[in-house]
C-alpha positions as a printed Julia matrix, in Angstrom:
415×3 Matrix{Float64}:
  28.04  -16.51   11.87
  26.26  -18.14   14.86
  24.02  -16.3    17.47
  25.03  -12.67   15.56
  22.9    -9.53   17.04
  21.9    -7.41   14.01
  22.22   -3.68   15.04
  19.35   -1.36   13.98
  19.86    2.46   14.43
  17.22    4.66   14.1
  16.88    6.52   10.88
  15.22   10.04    9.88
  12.7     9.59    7.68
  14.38    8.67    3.84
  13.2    11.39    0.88
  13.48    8.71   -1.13
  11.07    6.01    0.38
   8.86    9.0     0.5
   8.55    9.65   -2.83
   8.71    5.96   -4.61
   5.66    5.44   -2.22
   3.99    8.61   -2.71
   4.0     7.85   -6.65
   3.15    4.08   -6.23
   0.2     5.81   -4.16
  -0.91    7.52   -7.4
  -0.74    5.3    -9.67
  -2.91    3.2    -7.87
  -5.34    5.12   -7.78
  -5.24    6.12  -11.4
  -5.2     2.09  -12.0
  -8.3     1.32   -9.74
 -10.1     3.96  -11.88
 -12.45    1.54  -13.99
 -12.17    2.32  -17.38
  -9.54    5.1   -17.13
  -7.64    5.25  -20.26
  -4.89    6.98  -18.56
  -4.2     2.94  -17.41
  -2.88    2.12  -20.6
   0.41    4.22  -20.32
   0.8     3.56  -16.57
   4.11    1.88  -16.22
   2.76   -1.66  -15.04
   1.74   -2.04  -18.7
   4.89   -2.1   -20.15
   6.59   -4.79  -17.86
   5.65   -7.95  -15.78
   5.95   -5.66  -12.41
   3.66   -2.74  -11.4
   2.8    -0.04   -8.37
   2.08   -3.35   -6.36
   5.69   -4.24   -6.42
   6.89   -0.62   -5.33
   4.2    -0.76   -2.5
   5.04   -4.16   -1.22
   8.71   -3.5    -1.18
   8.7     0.23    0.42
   6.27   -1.15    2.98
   9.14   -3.73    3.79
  11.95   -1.09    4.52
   9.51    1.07    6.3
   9.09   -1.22    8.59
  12.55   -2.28    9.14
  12.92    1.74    9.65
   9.85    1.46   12.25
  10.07   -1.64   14.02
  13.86   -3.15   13.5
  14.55   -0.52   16.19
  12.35   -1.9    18.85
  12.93   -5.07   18.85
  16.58   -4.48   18.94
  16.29   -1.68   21.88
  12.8    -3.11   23.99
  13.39   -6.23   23.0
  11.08   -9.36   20.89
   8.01   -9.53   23.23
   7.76   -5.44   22.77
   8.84   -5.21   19.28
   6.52   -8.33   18.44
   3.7    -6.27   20.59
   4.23   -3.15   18.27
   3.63   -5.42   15.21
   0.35   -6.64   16.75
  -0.79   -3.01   17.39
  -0.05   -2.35   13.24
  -1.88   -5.78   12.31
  -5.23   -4.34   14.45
  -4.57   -1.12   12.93
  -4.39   -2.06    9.36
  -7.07   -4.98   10.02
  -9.64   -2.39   10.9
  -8.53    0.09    8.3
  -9.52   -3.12    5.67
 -12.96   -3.38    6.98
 -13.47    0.13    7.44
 -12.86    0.06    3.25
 -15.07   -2.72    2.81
 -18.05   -1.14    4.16
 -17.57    2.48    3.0
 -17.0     0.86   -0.54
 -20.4    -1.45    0.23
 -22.06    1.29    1.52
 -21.01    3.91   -1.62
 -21.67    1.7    -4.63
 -25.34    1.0    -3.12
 -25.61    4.48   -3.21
 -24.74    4.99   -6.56
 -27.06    2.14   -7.48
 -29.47    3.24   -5.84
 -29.87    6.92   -7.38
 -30.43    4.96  -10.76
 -28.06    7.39  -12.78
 -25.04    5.38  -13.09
 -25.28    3.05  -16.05
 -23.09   -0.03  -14.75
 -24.05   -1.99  -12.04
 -21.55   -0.51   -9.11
 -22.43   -3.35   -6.91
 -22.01   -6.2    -9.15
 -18.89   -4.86  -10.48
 -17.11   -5.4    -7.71
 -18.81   -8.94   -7.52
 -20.44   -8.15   -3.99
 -23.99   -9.41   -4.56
 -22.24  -12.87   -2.61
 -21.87  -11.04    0.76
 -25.59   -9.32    0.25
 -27.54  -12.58   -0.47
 -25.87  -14.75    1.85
 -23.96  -12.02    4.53
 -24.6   -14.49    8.01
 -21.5   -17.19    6.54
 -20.05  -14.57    4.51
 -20.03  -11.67    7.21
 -18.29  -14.24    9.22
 -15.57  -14.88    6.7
 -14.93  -11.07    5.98
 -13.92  -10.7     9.9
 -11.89  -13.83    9.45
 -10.46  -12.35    6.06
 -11.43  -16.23    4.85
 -14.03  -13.73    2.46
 -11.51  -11.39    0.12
 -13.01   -9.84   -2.97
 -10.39   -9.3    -5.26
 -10.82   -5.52   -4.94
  -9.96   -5.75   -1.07
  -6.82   -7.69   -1.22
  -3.7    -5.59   -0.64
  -4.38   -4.78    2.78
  -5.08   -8.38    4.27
  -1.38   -9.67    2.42
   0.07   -6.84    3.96
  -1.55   -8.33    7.11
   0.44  -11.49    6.25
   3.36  -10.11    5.36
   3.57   -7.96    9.22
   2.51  -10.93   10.9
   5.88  -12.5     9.4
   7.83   -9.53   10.89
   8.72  -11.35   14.12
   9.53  -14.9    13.03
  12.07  -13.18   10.57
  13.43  -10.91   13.38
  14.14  -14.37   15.52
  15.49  -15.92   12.99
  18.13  -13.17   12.26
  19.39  -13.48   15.96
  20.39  -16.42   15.1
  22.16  -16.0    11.74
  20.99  -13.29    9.5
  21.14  -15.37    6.31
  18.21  -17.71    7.97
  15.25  -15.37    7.27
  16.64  -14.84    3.78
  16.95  -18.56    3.43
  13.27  -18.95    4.94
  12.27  -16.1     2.66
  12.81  -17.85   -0.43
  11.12  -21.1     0.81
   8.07  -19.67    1.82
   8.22  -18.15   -1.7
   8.78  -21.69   -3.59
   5.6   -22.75   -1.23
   3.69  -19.63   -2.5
   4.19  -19.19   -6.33
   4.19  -22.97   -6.78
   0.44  -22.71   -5.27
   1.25  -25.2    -2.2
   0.75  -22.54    0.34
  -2.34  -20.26   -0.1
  -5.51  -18.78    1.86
  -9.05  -18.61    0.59
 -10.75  -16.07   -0.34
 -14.64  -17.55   -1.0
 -14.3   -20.28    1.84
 -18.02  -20.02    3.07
 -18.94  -19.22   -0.85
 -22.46  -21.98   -1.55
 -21.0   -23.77   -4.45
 -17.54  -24.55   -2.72
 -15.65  -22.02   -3.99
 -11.46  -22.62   -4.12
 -10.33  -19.22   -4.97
  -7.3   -17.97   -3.14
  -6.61  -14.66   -2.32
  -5.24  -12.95   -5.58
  -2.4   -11.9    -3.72
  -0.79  -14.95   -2.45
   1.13  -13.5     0.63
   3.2   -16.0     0.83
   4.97  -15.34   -2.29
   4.9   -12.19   -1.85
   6.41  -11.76    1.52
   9.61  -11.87   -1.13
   9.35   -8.53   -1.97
   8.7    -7.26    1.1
  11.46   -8.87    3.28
  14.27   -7.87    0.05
  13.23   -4.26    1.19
  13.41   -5.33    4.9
  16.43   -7.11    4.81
  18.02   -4.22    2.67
  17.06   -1.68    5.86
  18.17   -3.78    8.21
  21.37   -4.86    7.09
  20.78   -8.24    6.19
  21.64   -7.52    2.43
  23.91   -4.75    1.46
  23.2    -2.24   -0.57
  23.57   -3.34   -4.42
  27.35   -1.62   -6.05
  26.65    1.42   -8.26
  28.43    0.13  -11.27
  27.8     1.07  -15.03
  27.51   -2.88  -16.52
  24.51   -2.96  -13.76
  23.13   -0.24  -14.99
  22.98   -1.26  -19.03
  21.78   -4.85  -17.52
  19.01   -3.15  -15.95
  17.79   -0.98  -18.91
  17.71   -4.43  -21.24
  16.22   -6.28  -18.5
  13.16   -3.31  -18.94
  13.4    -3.1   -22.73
  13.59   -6.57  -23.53
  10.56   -7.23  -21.14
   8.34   -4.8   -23.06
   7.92   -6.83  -26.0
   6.18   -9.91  -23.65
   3.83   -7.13  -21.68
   2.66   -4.77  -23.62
  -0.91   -5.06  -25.25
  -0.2    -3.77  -28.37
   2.53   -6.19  -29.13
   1.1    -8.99  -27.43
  -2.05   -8.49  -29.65
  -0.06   -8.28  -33.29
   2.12  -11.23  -32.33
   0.95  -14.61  -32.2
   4.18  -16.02  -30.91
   4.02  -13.96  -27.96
   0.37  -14.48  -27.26
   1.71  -18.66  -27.22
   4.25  -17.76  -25.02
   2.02  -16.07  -22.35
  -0.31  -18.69  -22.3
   2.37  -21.55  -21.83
   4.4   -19.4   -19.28
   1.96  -17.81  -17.14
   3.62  -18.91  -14.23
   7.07  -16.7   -14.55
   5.09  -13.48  -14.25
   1.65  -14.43  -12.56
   0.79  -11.48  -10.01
  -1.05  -14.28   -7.77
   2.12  -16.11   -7.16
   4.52  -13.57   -7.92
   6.21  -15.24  -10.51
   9.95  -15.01  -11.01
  10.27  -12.64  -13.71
   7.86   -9.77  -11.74
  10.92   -9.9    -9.67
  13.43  -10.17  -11.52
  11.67   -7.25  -13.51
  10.9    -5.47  -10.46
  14.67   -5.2    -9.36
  15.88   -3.98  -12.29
  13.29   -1.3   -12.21
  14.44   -0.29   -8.42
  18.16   -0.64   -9.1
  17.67    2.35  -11.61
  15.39    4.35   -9.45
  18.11    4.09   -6.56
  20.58    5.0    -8.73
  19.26    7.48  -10.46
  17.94    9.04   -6.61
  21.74    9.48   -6.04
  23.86    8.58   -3.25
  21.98    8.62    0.06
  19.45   10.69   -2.51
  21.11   13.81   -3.12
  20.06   13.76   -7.25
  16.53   13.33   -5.92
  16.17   16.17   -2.96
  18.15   18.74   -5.95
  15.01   17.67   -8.28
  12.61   18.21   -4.75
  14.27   21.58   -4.78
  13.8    22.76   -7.74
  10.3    21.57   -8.17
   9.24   22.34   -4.4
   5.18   21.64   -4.96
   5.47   18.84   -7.45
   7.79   17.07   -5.42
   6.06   17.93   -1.65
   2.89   16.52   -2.98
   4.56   13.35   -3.67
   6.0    12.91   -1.03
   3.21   14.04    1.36
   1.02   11.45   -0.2
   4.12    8.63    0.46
   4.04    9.92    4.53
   0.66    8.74    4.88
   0.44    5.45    2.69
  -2.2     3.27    4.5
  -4.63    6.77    4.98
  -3.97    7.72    1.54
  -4.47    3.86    0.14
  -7.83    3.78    2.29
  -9.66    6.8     0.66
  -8.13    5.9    -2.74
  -9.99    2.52   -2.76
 -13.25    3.77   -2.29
 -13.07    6.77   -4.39
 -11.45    5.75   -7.42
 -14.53    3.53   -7.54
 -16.54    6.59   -7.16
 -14.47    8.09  -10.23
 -14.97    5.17  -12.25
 -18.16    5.83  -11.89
 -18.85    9.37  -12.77
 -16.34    8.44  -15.81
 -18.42    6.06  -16.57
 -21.87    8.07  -16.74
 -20.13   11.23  -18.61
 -17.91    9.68  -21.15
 -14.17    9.5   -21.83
 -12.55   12.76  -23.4
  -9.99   14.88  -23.63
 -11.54   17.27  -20.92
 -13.05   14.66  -18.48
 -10.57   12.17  -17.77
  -7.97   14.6   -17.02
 -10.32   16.17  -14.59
 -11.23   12.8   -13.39
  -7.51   11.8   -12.52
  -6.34   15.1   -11.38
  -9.49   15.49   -9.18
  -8.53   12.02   -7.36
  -5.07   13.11   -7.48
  -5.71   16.46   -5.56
  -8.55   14.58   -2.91
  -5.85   12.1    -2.24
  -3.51   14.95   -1.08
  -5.56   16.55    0.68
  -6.24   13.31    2.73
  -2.3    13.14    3.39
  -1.58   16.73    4.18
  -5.23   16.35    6.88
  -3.8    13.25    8.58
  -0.56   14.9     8.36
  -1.48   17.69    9.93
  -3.78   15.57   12.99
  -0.47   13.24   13.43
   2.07   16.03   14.06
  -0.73   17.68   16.6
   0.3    21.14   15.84
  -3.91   21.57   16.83
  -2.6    20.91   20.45
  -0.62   24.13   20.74
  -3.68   26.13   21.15
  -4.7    23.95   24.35
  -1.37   24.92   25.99
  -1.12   28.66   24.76
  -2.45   30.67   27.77
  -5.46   32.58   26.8
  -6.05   36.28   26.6
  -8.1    38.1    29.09
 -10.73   39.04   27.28
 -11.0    35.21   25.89
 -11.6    33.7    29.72
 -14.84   32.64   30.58
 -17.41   34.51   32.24
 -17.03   35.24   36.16
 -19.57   32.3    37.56
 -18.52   29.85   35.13
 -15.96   27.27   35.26
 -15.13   24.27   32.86
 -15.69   21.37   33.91
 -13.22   18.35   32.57
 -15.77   16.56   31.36
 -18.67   17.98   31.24
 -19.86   20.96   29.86
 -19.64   24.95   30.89
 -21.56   24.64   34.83
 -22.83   27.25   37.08
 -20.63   27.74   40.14
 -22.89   28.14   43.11
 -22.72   30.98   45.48
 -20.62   32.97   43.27
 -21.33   36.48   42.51
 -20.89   38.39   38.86
């Protein structure tokens, strides 16, 4: 299968990547929530993989569904131009969170009626006594605080976009094949980036997602989009596999077992490896596919079980999937308000009336953010600049608008 041309039509937008991102979206937030005992029955807790997984791997096929088609159409220089534009995008977004997040928890410090220490729980005290080297390595992204890590990986992990697409003109099992090395590289801890390089006692930290393991993920999704893969067979043996895979993983995740069982406390020590999230250990994905084998098939074919269940529960569903349109806006306000959350949860107290209005008041902000950049990306605001206006709604005789400027006399011209 030498020099083969992989063929990327362009698709409408799929309910389902929609939705699995819009919830991933969610329970983020509910998870970045410090101290929200609504974590403990989020889904991550019960297996090795979590909402990270979901992002990581939608954000692959969406970008098979947004790029593959220009670099097969306009070409590698264009498409790999396109990519560039999404890496200053995203790069800018990361910093932008950085510095609202800074700039929030001083101010809940700073009021003195938050009892934890906002600042020092996200462990930024490093950047504020010694900000000249550590400024430097935030715009370098050599300086990640755990908190701040997704969107640098998926930095990585766009930056990779191009190589893979080169490598599939030649053969598309190659970026498979160099998929799965990088991987090895990754998880084994061979190939990493710092996160605390210009840190005073010579920190080694990497970041605490290791992109390079967990490019994996992504490019599965990718290669699934673009062809590379085919789609898994709907068969009923798959299925059953796929619920033990999830049951028998529960066991060897969840607190309350790990805590009654000594055995499995043994076992997590001397096996860290298979499922750590750093290096994206082998059973997060084998966990993780098993998980999105059932959600596809339980979507339907080409979704159809999935837009009946959208139809019959119009608002539930439409905020979903609202919030999965507009990931990276949605992802950007989560990450500084959930900390925000935290800490009002914090000052007021657990219960059965304040952290349901904690979570459902994120919930409901982070919607609104979607359906407002929504509504500023589809322009519909830009109807009323070509709509003619009324008579009575025309300026004043004497007056003319200027294009840049503002409303100007017009000399020599009578009212």
């Amino acid at each position: 299968m030498s020099h083969e041309t992989v063929t990327v039509k362009r698709r409408e937008r799929d309910l389902r990547l929609d939705f699995f991102r819009g919830l991933a979206m969610i329970v983020i937030l509910f998870a970045h929530i410090t101290d929200n005992p609504w974590t403990l029955w989020l889904p991550g807790r019960f297996g090795f993989s979590d909402s990270t997984e979901i992002f990581v791997f939608c954000s692959g096929m969406a970008s098979a569904l947004a790029y593959g088609v220009i670099f097969h159409r306009a070409g590698w220089l264009t498409g790999t131009g396109r990519i560039l534009y999404r890496i200053w995008q995203v790069y800018w977004v990361h910093l932008g969170i950085f510095f609202v997040a800074l700039l929030s928890m001083l101010a809940l410090n700073m009021t003195g009626a938050f009892p934890r220490d906002e600042v020092g729980a996200l462990n930024l005290y490093p950047f504020l006594r010694n900000t000249g080297s550590n400024f430097f390595g935030l715009m370098t992204l050599t300086y990640v605080p755990n908190y701040f890590d997704i969107l640098p990986m998926y930095i990585v992990l766009l930056a990779l976009v191009p190589c893979m697409i080169a490598l599939a003109r030649i053969d598309t099992r190659l970026p498979l094949l160099a998929s799965l090395m990088l991987w090895l590289l990754g998880t084994s801890g061979s190939l990493w980036i710092p996160a605390e390089w210009w840190f005073v006692n010579g920190s080694t930290r990497p970041w605490f997602f290791n992109p390079f393991a967990w490019q994996l993920v992504f490019f599965t999704g990718f290669a699934l989009m673009s062809g590379w893969l085919p789609a898994p067979p709907l068969r009923r043996d798959l299925v059953w596999l796929a619920v033990g895979i999830l049951i028998a993983t529960v066991p060897f995740a969840w607190y309350v077992t790990i805590g009654r069982s000594e055995f499995l406390q043994t076992w997590r020590r001397e096996w860290l490896p298979l499922y750590d999230k750093t290096g994206f250990g082998l059973l997060r994905y084998v966990h993780f596919l098993a998980l999105a084998y059932l959600a596809w098939t339980l979507a339907g074919p080409a979704g159809a079980r999935l837009k009946q269940f959208a139809a019959h529960w119009p608002r539930a569903a439409g905020m979903v999937i609202d919030i999965g349109k507009q990931s990276l806006a949605v992802f950007a306000v989560s990450m500084v308000l959930a900390r925000v959350l935290g800490a009002v949860l914090k000052l007021l107290g657990p219960g059965w009336i304040v952290t349901p209005a904690i979570n459902l008041t994120g919930l409901f902000l982070i919607w609104a953010t979607a359906r407002l950049v929504g509504w500023v990306k589809g322009q519909s605001w830009k109807k009323h600049l070509d709509t003619p206006r009324a008579p009575a709604e025309l300026p004043a005789a004497g007056v003319v608008i200027g294009e840049t400027g503002p409303l100007a006399p017009v000399q020599g011209v009578k009212p």
